[in-house]
KOLDOTI-881715 format. One line per 5 residues: their letters; for each residue x, y, z of C-alpha. Coordinates in steps of 0.02 Angstrom, whole numbers, plus 50000, padded with zeros to 5 digits. Example, Ala and Ser with C-alpha at 12.3 -4.5 7.8 and 13.67 -1.06 7.14 Angstrom:
! residues 2
as = 50615/49775/50390 | 50684/49947/50357
This chain:
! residues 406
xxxxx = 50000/50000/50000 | 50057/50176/49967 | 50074/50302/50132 | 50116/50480/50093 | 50203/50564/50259
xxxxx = 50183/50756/50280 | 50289/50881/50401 | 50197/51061/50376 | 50309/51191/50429 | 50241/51359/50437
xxxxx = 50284/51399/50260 | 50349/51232/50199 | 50290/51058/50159 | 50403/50897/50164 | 50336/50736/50104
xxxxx = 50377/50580/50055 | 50282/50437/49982 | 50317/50261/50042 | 50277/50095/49975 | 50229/49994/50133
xxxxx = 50271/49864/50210 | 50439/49853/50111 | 50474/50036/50172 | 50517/50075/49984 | 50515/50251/49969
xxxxx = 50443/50299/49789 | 50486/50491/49799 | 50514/50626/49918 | 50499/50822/49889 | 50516/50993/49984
xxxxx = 50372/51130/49952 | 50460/51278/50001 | 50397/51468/50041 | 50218/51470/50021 | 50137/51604/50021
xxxxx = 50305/51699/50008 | 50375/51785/49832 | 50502/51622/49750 | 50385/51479/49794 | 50468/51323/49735
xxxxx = 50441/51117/49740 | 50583/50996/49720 | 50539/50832/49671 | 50653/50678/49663 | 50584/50491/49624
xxxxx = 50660/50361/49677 | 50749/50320/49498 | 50861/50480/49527 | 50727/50594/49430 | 50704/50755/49508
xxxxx = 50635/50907/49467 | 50624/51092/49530 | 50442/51194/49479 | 50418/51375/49520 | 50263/51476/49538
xxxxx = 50144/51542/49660 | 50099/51435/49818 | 49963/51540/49902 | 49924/51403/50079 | 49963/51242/50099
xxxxx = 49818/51175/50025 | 49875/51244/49862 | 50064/51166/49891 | 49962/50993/49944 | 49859/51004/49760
xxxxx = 50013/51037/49676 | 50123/50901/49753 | 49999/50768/49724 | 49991/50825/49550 | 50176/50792/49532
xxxxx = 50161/50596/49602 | 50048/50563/49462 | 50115/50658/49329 | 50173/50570/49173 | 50345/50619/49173
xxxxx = 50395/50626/49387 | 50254/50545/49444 | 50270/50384/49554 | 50083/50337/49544 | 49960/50316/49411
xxxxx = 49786/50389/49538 | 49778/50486/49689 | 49651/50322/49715 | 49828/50228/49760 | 49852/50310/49910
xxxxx = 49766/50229/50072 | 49856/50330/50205 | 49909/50497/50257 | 50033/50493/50414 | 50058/50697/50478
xxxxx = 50216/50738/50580 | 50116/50828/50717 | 50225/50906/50870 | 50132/50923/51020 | 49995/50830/51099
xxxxx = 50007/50873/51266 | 49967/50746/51394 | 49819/50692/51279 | 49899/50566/51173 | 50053/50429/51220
xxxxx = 50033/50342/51053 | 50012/50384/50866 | 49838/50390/50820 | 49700/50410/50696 | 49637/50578/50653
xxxxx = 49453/50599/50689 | 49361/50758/50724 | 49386/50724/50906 | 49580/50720/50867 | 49577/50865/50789
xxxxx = 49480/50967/50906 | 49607/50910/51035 | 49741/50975/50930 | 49682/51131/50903 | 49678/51143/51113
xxxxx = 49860/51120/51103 | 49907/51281/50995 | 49959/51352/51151 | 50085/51247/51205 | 50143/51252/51021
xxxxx = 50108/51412/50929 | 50216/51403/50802 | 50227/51214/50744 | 50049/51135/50788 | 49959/51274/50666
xxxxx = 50051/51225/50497 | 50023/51038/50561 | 49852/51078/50566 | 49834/51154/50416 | 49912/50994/50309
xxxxx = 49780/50890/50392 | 49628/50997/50354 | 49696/51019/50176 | 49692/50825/50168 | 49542/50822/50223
xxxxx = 49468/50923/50099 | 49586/50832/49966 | 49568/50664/49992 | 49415/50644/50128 | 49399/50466/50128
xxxxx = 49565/50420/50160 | 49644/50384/50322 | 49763/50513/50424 | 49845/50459/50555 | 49940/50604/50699
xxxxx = 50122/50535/50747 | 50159/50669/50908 | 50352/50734/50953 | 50305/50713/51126 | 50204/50554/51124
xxxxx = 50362/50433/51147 | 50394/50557/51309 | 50242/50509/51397 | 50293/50370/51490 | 50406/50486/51606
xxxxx = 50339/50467/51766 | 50302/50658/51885 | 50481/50640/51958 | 50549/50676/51790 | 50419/50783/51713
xxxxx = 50363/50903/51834 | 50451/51059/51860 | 50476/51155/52057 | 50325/51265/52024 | 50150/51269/52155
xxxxx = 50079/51113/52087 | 49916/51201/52057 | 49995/51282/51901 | 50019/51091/51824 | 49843/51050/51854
xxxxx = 49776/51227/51796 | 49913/51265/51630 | 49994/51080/51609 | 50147/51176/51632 | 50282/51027/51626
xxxxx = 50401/50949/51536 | 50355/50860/51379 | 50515/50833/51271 | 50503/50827/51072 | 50615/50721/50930
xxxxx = 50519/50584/51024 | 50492/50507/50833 | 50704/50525/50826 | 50720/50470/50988 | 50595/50317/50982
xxxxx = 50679/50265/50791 | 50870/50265/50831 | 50842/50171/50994 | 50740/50029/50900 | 50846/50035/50765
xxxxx = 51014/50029/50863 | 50953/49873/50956 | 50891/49800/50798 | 51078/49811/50720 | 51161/49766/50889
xxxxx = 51043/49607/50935 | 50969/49676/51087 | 50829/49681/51157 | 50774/49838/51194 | 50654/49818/51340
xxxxx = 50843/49765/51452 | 50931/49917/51383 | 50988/50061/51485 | 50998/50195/51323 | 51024/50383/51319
xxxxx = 50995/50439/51132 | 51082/50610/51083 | 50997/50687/50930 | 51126/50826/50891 | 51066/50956/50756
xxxxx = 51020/51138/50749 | 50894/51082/50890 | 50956/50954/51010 | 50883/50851/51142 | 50957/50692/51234
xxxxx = 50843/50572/51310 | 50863/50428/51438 | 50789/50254/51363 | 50755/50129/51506 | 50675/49957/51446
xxxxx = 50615/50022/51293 | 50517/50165/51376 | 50572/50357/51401 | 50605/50389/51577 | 50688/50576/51542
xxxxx = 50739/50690/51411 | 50822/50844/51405 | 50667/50972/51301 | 50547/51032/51432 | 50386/51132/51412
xxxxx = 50465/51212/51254 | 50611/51148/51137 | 50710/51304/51214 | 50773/51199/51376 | 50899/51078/51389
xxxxx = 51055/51063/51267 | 51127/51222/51194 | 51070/51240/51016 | 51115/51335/50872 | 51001/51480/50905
xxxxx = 50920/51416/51059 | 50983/51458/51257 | 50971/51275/51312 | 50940/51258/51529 | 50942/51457/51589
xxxxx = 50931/51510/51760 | 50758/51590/51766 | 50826/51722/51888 | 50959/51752/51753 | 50825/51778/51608
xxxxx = 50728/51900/51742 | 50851/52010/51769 | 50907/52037/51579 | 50731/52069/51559 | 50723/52228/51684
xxxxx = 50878/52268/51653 | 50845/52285/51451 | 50681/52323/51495 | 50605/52203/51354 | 50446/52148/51316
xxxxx = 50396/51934/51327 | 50393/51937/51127 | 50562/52014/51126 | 50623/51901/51275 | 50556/51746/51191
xxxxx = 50657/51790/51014 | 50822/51834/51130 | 50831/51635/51196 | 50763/51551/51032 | 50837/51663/50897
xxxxx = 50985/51737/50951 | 51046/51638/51099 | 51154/51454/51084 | 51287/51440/50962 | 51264/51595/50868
xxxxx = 51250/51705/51041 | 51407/51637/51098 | 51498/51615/50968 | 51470/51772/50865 | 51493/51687/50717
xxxxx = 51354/51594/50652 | 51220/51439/50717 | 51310/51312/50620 | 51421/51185/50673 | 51539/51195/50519
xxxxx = 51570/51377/50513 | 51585/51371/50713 | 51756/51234/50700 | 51822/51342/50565 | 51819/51510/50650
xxxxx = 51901/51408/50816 | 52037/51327/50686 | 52086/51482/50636 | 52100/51548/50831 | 51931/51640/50877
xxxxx = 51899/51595/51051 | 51736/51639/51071 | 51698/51479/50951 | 51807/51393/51024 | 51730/51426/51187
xxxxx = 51548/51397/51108 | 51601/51234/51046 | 51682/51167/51213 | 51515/51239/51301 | 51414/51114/51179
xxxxx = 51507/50983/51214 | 51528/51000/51385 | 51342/51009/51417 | 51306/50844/51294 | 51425/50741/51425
xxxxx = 51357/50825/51586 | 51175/50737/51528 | 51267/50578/51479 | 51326/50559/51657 | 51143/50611/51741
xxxxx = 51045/50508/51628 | 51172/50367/51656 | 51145/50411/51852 | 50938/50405/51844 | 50960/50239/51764
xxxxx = 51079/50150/51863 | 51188/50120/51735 | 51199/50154/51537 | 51223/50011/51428 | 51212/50090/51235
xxxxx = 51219/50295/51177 | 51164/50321/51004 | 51238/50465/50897 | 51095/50546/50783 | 51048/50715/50698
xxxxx = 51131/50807/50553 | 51276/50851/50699 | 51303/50679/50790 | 51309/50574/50637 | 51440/50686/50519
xxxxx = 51539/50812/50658 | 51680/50681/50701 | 51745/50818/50818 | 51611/50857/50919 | 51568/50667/50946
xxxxx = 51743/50626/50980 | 51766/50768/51118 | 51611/50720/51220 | 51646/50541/51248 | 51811/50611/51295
xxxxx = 51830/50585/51493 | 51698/50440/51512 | 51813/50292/51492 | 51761/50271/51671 | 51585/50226/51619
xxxxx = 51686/50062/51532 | 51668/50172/51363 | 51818/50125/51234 | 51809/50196/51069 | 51892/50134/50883
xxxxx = 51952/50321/50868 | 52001/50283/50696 | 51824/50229/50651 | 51724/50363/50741 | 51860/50508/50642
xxxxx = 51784/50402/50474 | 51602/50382/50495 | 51461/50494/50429 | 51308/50473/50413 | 51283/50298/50418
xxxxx = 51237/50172/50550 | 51401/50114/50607 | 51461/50046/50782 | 51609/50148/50863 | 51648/50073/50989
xxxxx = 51775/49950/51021 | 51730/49755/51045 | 51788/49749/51222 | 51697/49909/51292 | 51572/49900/51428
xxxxx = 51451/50039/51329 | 51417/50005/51149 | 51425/50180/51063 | 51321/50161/50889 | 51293/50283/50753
xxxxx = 51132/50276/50676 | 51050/50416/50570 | 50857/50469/50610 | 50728/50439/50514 | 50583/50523/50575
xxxxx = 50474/50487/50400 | 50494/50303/50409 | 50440/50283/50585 | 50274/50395/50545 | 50250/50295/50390
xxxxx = 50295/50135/50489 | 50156/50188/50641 | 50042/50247/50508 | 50045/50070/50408 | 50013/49988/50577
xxxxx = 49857/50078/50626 | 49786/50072/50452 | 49797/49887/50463 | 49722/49875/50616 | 49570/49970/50589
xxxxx = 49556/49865/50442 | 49574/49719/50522 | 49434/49766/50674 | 49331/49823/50507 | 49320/49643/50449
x = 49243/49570/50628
């Protein structure tokens, strides 16, 4: 059966269109700026054929029509009818407490959804708007929500709930409720899948190093911590975002600049992390040339990123007792050899022992870099957040067809 997976950012569409169960994928694309002046689709099948159209992309609706247009197009298409497809899985970031599991979208979902916008203005609106557009599109075909923070909801209170009254949890929800759960939920399967463990006796802390980061602590297959909170902002130090910040700290640039909650709320997504510190830029790459060539603020940014990426190796490996596997994933932990190599630097005590040689070579591909002997297996693997949609998607279809035929 065919599944087509959509992320809706808030003016961009990725997709891809998966063959399922043999996890083919037939093509993948990027609808970029819509509703913005250069509005653009790349297309590429799975042949190597690819494409780039330009023209006006008013909503997402419009970039939906046009994709779907493209899959069964004579020349890039990958499908003969829009009939072919029996599945739409949405990328949908937060759920709240409402949902620990992927799950078809029915009205009910939806409403429940829309409840959420709070807790994520900027991502759960665009997500929104890809489902409704399918809706209207192709009505009698199943979508199914796959949540950031679902794989998070098995953290018990001790983990999620912040020092606050606890009358502000049960009034706002205000806790912690991690994202990259998809990520974090793939690389741990998939890294016991390649190793031959079973992941319900693992002791796992996933890093999923990119322009946003988040760690999380894997015990017996379930999340028992992770290093997002309420927001993507806390945690890790990111390319643009702050990462953990004393509140009083954030408080007192606030009366002392006198800024507004907007203007606050821009300083620790947008200009804070790697860029703040470094001065340079939010990227990795330019970062470890400036520092090559002797700034030392980068050099300072970098050994702040690293630093904080083994500080949560050592908690996590605390709350659990014990760490038995770390996974290296995200566009930074599977290709910067550098950064990887520096913060398993100093945990040899942990039984960690490392085929230097290896780790210095791999990129981007699921590779084991650690050394036969060591205690901790240290594994490679990079995410794929559309397969495990399209893989959770697949898996509710056929169940509701199977309860269908009772």
């Amino acid at each position: 059966m065919k599944i087509i997976v959509l992320n809706c950012g808030s003016s961009s569409i990725k997709y891809q269109l998966f063959e399922m169960p043999s996890r083919n994928v037939l093509a993948k694309g990027l609808v970029d700026k819509i509703g913005l002046k250069g509005a653009s689709i790349k297309h590429k099948r799975s042949d190597g054929i690819e494409v780039k159209l330009e023209g006006e992309i008013i909503d997402h609706q419009g970039g939906i029509e046009h994709l779907l247009a493209i899959l069964i197009s004579e020349k890039y298409g990958s499908i003969k009818t829009i009939d072919e497809i029996e599945a739409v899985g949405h990328r949908v970031v937060h759920a709240g407490e409402k949902y620990s599991g992927s799950v078809f979208i029915t009205d009910e979902v939806i409403e429940a959804l829309e409840e959420c916008i709070d807790l994520a203005p900027l991502h759960n609106p665009p997500n929104l708007k890809g489902i409704y557009a399918m809706k209207e599109l192709l009505p009698e075909v199943l979508q199914v929500g796959v949540f950031d923070t679902a794989f998070h909801q098995t953290m018990p209170p001790k983990s999620f709930l912040y020092g606050i009254p606890y009358a502000l949890y049960e009034k706002y929800k205000i806790r912690r409720y991690g994202f990259h759960g998809t990520s974090h939920k793939y690389v741990s399967q998939r890294a016991c899948d390649i190793l031959g463990l079973d992941i319900k006796q693992q002791k796992i802390i996933t890093c999923h190093l990119g322009n946003g980061a988040s760690m999380a602590a894997i015990m017996d297959g379930k999340s028992l911590d992770t290093s997002m909170g309420m927001t993507p902002t806390e945690g890790l130090i990111m390319g643009t975002r702050c990462g953990d910040l004393d509140v009083g700290a954030l408080l007192y640039i606030a009366d002392k600049e006198e800024t507004s909650i907007p203007y606050t709320n821009t300083l620790v997504n947008k200009f804070s992390g790697m860029v703040g510190i470094s001065g340079v830029s939010s990227d990795m790459r330019d970062i470890e040339t400036a520092a090559n060539e002797g700034n030392e603020r980068a050099k300072i940014s970098l050994e702040m990123y690293q630093y904080r990426v083994k500080k949560y190796i050592g908690s996590y490996a605390a709350a659990m007792g014990g760490v038995d596997l770390i996974v290296f994933t995200g566009g930074i932990g599977e290709n910067d050899t550098n950064t990887r190599t520096k913060i398993l630097e100093g945990l040899e005590f942990f039984g960690i022992s490392i085929d230097k040689e290896k780790s210095m070579k791999s990129r981007g591909k699921e590779e084991l870099i650690s050394l036969p002997e060591s205690k901790v297996k240290v594994i490679v693997v990079p995410t794929d957040e559309e397969l495990m949609i399209a893989a959770d998607t697949y898996e509710i279809h056929e169940k509701i067809l199977e309860e269908s035929n009772f």
